[in-house]
ZAMARGU-4260 file (C-alpha; in steps of 0.2 Angstrom, whole numbers, plus 5000, padded with zeros to 4 digits):
<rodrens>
0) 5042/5104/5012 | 5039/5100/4993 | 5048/5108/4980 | 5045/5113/4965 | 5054/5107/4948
5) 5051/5115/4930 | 5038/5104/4922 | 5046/5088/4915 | 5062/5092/4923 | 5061/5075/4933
10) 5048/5066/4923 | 5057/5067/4907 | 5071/5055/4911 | 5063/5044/4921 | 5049/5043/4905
15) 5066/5037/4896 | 5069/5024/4904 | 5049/5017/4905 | 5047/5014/4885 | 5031/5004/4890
20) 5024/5022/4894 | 5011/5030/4885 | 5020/5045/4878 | 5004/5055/4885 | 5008/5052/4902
25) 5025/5064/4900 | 5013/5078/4896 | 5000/5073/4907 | 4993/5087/4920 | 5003/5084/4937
30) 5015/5092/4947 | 5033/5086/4957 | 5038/5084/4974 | 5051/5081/4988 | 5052/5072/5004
35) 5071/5070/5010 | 5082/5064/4996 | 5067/5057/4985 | 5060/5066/4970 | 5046/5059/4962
40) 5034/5067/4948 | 5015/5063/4948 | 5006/5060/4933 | 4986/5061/4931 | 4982/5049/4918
45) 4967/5037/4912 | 4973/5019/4921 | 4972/5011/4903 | 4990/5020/4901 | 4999/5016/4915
50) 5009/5004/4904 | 5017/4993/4916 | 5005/4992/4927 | 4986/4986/4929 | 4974/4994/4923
55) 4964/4988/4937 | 4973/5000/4949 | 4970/5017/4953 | 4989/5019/4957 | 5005/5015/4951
60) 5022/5018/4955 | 5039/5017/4945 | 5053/5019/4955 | 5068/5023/4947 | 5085/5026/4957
65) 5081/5037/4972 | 5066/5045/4964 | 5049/5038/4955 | 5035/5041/4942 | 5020/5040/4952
70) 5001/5037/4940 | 4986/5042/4947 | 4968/5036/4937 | 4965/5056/4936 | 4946/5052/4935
75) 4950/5043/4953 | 4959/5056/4959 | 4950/5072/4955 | 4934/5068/4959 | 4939/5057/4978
80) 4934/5061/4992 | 4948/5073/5002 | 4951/5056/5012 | 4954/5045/4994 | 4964/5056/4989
85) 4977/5058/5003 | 4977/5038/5005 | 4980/5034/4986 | 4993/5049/4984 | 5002/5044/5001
90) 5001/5025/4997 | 5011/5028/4980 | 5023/5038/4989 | 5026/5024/5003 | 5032/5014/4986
95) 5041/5028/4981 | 5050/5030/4999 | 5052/5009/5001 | 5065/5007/4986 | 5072/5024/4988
100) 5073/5024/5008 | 5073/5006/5013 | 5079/4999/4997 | 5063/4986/4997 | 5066/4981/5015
105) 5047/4986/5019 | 5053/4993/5037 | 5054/4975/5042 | 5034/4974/5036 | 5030/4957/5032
110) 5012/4952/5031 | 5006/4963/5046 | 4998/4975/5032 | 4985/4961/5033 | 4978/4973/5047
115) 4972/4983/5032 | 4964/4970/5022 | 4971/4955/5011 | 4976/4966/4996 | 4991/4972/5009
120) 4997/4955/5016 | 5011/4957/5004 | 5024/4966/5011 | 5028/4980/4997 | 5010/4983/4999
125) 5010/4984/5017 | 5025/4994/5019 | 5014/5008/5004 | 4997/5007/5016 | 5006/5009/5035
130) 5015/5024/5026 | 4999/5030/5019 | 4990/5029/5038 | 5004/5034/5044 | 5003/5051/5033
135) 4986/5052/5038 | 4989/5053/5055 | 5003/5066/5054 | 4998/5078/5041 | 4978/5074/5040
140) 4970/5079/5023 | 4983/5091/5018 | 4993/5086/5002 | 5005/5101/5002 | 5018/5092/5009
145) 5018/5080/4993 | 5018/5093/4982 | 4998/5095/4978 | 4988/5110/4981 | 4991/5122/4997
150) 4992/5118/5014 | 5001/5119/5032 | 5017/5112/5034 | 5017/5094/5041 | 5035/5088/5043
155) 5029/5069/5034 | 5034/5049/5041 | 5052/5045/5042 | 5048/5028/5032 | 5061/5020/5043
160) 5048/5022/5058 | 5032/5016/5048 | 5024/5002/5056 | 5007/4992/5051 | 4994/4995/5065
165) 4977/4989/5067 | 4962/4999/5060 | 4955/5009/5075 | 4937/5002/5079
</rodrens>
């Protein structure tokens, strides 16, 4: 179930408290969501103003609390494929969910997210990609659940139960 918060209502104090934030990205097109106690607010901006993160990514999460900011390269975003766009939204909320769930314990992830490819060896980054396949293989395609655009209703991972499993061949 994804709820819906007045713009900014979350955004604005978690923008705050990120000073190295682009002041566009507060008033950047994007929506709010929900999954158990975490709130986060997604933000469609250019990559070159995710502020503490790299440019290089297409994604970026800021948890703060139990909620997050979550920057998504709008260009990315909008213009992926159905498939892209559920892995990269779903990977930033596997962030979101490990410090606000697990508090960074990765569901006991260490370098298995290797299954993936070398990028997710790390745990933080393996925990985000398990919870993005995992996400997949629940709820499909269908963003709803995270708040974007309409769909069915997918009850979503429990992060405690996320584990990394090898690519299906």
């Amino acid at each position: 179930m994804s709820l819906r918060l007045p713009p900014l209502a979350l955004a604005a104090p978690l923008l705050a408290l990120l000073p190295a934030c682009s002041p566009r990205v507060l008033s950047a097109d994007g929506w709010n969501f929900r999954v158990g106690d975490t709130q986060g607010a997604v933000r469609l901006v250019s990559r070159q103003e995710f502020g503490v993160c790299s440019a290089r990514l297409v994604g970026c999460t800021v948890p703060v609390g139990h909620g997050c900011l979550v920057m998504l390269d709008r260009d990315y975003f909008l213009n992926g494929t159905p498939r892209q766009r559920t892995l990269l939204l779903a990977h930033e909320v596997g962030h979101c969910l490990d410090a606000s769930v697990l508090e960074y314990g990765h569901g006991g992830i260490g370098a298995q997210g290797a299954v993936y490819g070398e990028y997710y060896r790390p745990a933080v980054e393996g925990f985000a990609e398990s919870y993005a396949r995992a996400y997949v293989a629940r709820c499909g395609d269908n963003l709803a659940p995270l708040g974007y655009g309409a769909g069915p209703e997918c009850e979503v991972p429990d992060p405690r139960g996320v584990t990394a499993e090898p690519p299906v061949r």
